[in-house]
C-alpha positions in Angstrom: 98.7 17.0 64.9 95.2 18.6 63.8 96.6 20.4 60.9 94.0 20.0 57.9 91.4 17.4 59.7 88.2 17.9 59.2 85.5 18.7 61.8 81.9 18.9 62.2 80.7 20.8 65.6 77.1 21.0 65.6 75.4 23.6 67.8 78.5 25.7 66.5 77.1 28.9 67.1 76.0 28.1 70.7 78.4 29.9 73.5 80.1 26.8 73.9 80.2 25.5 70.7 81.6 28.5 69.1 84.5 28.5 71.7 85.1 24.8 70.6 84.5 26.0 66.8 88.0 29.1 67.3 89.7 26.9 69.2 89.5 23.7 66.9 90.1 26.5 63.9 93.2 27.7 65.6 94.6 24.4 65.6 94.8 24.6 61.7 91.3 22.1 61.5 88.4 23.2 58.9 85.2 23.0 61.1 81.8 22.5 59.4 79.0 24.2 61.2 75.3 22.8 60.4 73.1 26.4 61.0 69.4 27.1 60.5 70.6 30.8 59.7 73.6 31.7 57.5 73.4 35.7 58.3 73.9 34.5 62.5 76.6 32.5 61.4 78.0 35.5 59.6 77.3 37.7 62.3 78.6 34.8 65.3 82.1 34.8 63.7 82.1 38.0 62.5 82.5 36.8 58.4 83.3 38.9 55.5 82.0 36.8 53.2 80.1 33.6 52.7 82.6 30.8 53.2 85.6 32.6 55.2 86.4 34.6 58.3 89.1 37.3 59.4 92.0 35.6 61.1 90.5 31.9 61.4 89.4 30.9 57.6 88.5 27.4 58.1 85.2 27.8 59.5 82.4 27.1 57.4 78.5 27.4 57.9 76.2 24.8 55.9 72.3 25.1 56.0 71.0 22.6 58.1 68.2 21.6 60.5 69.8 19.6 62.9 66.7 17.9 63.9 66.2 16.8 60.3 67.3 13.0 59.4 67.6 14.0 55.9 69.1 17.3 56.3 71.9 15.9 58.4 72.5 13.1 55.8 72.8 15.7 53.2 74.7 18.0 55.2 77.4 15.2 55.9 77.4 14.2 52.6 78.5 18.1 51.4 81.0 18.0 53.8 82.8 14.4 52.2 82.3 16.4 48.6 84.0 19.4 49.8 86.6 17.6 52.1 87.0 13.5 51.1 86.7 12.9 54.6 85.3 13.6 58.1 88.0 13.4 60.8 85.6 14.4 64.2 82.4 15.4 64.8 81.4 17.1 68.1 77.7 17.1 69.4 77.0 20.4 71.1 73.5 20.8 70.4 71.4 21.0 73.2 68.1 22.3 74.8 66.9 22.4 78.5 63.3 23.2 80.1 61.9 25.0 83.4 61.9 22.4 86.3 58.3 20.6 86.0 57.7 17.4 87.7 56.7 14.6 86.4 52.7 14.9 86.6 53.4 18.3 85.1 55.2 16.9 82.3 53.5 15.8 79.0 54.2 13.9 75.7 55.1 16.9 73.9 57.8 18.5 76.3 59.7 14.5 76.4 59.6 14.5 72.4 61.0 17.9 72.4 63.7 17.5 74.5 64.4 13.9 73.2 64.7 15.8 69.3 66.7 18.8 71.0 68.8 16.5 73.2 69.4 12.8 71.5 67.9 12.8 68.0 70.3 15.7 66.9 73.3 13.6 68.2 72.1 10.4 66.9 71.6 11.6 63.1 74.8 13.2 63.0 76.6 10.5 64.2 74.7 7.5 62.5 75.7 9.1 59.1 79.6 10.3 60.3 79.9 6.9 61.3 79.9 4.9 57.7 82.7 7.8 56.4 84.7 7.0 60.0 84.8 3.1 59.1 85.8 3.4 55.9 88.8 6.0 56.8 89.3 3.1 59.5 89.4 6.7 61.9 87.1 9.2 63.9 86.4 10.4 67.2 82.8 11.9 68.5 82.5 13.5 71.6 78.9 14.2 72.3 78.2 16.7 75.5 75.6 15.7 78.1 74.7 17.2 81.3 74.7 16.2 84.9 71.2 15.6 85.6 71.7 12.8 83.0 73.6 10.9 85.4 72.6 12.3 88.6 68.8 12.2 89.2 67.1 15.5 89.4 63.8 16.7 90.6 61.8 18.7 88.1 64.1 17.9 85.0 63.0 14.2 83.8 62.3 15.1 80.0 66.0 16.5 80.4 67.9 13.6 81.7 66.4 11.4 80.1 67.2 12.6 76.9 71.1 13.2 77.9 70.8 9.5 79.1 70.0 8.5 76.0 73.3 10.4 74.5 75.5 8.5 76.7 74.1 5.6 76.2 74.4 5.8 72.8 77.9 7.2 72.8 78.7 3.9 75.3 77.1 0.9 72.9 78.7 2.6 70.2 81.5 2.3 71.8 81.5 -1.8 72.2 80.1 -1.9 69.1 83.2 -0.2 67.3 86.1 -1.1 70.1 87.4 -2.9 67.6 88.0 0.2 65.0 90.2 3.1 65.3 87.4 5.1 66.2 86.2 6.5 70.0 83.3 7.6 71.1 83.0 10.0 74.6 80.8 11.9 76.4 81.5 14.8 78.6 79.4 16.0 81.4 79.1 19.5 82.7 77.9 20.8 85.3 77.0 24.6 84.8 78.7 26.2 81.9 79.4 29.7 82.3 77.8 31.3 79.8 75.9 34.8 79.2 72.2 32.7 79.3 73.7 31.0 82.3 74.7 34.2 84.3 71.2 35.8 83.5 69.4 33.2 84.7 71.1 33.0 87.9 72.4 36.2 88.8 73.2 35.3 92.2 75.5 32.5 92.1 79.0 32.3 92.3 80.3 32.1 88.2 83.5 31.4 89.7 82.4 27.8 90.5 81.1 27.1 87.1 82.9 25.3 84.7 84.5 27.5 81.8 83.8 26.9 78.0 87.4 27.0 77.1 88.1 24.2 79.4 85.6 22.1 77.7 87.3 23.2 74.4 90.7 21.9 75.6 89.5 19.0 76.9 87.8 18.1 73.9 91.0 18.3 72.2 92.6 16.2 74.6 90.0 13.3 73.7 90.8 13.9 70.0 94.5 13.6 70.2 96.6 10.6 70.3 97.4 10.1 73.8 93.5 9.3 74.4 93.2 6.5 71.5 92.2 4.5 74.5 89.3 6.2 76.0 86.4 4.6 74.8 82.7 5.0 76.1 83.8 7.4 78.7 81.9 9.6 80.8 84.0 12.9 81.7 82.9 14.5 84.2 83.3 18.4 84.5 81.7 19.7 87.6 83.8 23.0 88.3 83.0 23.5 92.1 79.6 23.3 92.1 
């Protein structure tokens, strides 16, 4: 089913996004990765050279600020010269803040977590989106977070910002219900990653939701039997 589409995972060298980037790969897809820093890409998936990998070849790092309008434009546009198409792109990138309240929180912290959280999201998919209607096919996941549904003390900058991803992945979504293409948004709780564990040494990592289930369940959302989710919010809480 996946065999020779074409993905872009951004945040691909993240711990969940390089779990989504092997297990996309194994399925036979050749995932772009938009990195500020080819020699961690290299080092991430362990590559012998500058294009392939040992075992999982179609995996591919292009420079790229994320952040960047033009950047992203020109990164997408590389991956339609190389490829002739762009089948799915999944928005992984992602930053969080200490807990501050809201008279603690200033300008700068909402516009950095609004470029870390929406902007990077919003880029990649305005300019995936014109290659997805001409193909008459696409499907963008985006990732957001629970406090962006579920109203949290101390993270507002946060939230908001993952609000604004599933919001956008939703009006897209009516906006485009009349084209093959789907947009979703899945919601974890806490991932268990390394940063995760270190942070909070003394919770249960049992509870926390694994990044190889948000890998399969990404694929689930690309496949066929999903062509008819559209704007949804998946929610993957683990048992926390």
């Amino acid at each position: 089913m996946f065999k020779d589409k074409v993905a872009i995972i951004t945040g691909g060298t993240g711990a969940l996004g390089r779990v989504i980037v092997n297990y996309f790969a194994a399925q036979g897809m050749k995932v772009y990765v938009p990195v500020r820093s080819m020699p961690e890409f290299m080092k991430v998936f362990e590559q012998t050279d500058e294009t392939e990998f040992k075992g999982l070849p179609k995996r591919y790092g292009l420079p790229c600020d994320a952040s960047s309008e033009m950047d992203v434009k020109e990164f997408c546009e590389n991956v339609v010269i190389q490829e002739k198409k762009i089948d799915y792109l999944i928005n992984t990138v992602g930053g969080y803040h200490p807990k501050k309240f809201i008279a603690e929180t200033d300008k700068a912290l909402i516009e950095n977590q609004l470029t870390l959280n929406f902007y990077t999201a919003f880029y990649f998919t305005k300019y995936v989106l014109n290659i997805f209607k001409s193909n008459n096919f696409g499907r963008i996941i985006s990732i957001g977070a629970k406090p962006a549904i579920e109203t949290t003390a101390g993270k507002f900058a946060y939230s908001m910002s993952k609000s604004a991803v599933i919001n956008l992945m939703q009006t897209l979504a009516e906006e485009h219900k009349e084209n093959n293409i789907t947009f979703n948004t899945i919601i974890p709780s806490i991932i268990d990653t390394p940063a995760n564990r270190e942070s909070m040494q003394n919770q249960d990592f049992s509870k926390w939701v694994n990044p190889q289930e948000i890998a399969e369940t990404c694929l689930f959302l690309l496949g066929n039997s999903s062509k008819s989710y559209r704007g949804n919010i998946i929610k993957m809480y683990g048992r926390v």
